[in-house]
C-alpha positions as CSV (number, residue, x, y, z in Angstrom):
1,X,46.6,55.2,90.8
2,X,45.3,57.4,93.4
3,X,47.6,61.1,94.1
4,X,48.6,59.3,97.2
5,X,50.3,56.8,95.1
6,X,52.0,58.9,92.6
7,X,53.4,61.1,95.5
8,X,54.9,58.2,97.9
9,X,56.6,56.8,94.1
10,X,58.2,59.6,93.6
11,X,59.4,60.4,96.5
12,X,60.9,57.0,96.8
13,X,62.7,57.9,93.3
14,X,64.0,60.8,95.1
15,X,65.1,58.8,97.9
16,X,66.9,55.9,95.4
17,X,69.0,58.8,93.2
18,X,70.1,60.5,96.5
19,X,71.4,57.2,98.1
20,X,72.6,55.8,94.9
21,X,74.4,59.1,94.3
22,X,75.7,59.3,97.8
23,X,77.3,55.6,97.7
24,X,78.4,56.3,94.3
25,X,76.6,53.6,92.2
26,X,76.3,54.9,88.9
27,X,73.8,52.5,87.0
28,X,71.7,52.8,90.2
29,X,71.3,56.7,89.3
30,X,71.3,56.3,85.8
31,X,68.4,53.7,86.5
32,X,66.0,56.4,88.2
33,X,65.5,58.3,84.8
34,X,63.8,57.5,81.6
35,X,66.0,56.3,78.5
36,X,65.5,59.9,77.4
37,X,66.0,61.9,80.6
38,X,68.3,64.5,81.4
39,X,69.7,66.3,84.3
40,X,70.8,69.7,84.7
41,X,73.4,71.1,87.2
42,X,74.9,74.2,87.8
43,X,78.3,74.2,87.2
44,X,78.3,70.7,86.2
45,X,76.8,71.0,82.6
46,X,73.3,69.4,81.2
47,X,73.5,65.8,79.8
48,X,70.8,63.8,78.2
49,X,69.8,60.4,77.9
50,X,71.0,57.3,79.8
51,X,74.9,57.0,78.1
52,X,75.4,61.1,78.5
53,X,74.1,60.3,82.6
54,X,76.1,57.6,83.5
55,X,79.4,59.4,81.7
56,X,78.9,62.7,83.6
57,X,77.8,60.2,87.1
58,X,80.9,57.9,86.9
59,X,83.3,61.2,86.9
60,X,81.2,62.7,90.0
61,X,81.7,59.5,92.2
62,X,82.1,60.7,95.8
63,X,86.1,60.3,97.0
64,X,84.6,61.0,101.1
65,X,81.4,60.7,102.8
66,X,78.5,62.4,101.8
67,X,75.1,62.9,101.8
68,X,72.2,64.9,99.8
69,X,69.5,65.2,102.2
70,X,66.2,66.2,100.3
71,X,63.4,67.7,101.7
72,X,60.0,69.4,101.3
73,X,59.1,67.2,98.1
74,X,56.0,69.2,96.7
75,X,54.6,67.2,93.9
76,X,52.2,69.2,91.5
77,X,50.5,68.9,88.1
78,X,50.0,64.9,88.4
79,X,48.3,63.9,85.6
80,X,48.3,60.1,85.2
81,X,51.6,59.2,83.6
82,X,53.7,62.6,84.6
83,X,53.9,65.0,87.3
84,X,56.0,67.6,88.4
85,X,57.7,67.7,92.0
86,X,60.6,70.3,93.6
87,X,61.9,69.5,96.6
88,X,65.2,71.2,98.9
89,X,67.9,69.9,99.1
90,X,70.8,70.0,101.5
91,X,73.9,68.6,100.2
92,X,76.4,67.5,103.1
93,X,80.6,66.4,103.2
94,X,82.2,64.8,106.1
95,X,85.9,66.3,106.7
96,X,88.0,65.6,109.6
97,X,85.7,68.2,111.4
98,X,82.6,66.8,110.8
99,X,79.7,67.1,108.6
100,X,79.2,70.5,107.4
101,X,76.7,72.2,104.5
102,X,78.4,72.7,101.1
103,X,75.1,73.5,99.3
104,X,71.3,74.5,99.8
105,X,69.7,74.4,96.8
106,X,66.2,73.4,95.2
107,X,65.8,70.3,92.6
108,X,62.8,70.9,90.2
109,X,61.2,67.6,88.3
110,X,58.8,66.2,85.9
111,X,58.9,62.6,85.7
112,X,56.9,60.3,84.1
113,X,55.3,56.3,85.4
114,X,56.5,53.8,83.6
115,X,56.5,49.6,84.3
116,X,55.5,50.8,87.5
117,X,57.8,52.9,88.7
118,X,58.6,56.6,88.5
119,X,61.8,58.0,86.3
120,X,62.9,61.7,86.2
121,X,62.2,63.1,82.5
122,X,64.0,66.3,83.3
123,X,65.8,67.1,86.5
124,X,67.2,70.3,87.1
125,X,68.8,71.5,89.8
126,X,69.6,75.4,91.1
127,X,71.4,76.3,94.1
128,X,71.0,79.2,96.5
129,X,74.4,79.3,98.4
């Protein structure tokens, strides 16, 4: 696997867990990290391994629109089977004005290539606003 490839697969498991999350499809997001993985979010607590995820996932299922819209994915420190990526993130909820920012923040990852695909080990998130 060439550092072009590792890059473009995480990125698209960025891509999956923001859509997933956004449509509210729990085993999709829980899906996107290793048996072992754990998120952490401010305000929302740390939780580990795939039955912890898809507890704390099923109680944040969106009730409105919305949309996490990362950006600036820098992947570093890819060595084979793990790397480490932060990207921005821009997370956005439709009320009956419109689309307006309720967070900026940054996500910082290590995930690790497995069966082909890329899963977050460790996903933590910190905001700025």
């Amino acid at each position: 696997m060439t550092f072009a490839d590792a890059a473009e697969g995480i990125r698209a498991t960025l891509a999956a867990y923001a859509q997933a999350l956004d449509d509210g499809r729990t085993d999709d997001i829980v899906a996107t990290f290793c048996p072992d993985g754990a998120c952490e979010i401010p305000g929302l607590g740390t939780h580990e391994g795939h039955d912890s995820l898809r507890k704390a996932f099923a109680e944040w299922t969106p009730v409105r629109p919305q949309r996490h819209v990362v950006v600036n994915t820098h992947v570093t420190d890819w060595d084979g089977d793990e790397a480490r990526a932060s990207s921005d993130v821009l997370f956005l909820l439709k009320g009956r004005e419109g689309w307006s920012i309720q967070l900026v923040g940054r996500y910082h990852d290590v995930l690790h290539h497995s069966d082909g695909t890329w899963r977050f080990h460790r996903r933590t998130a910190e905001f700025v606003t």
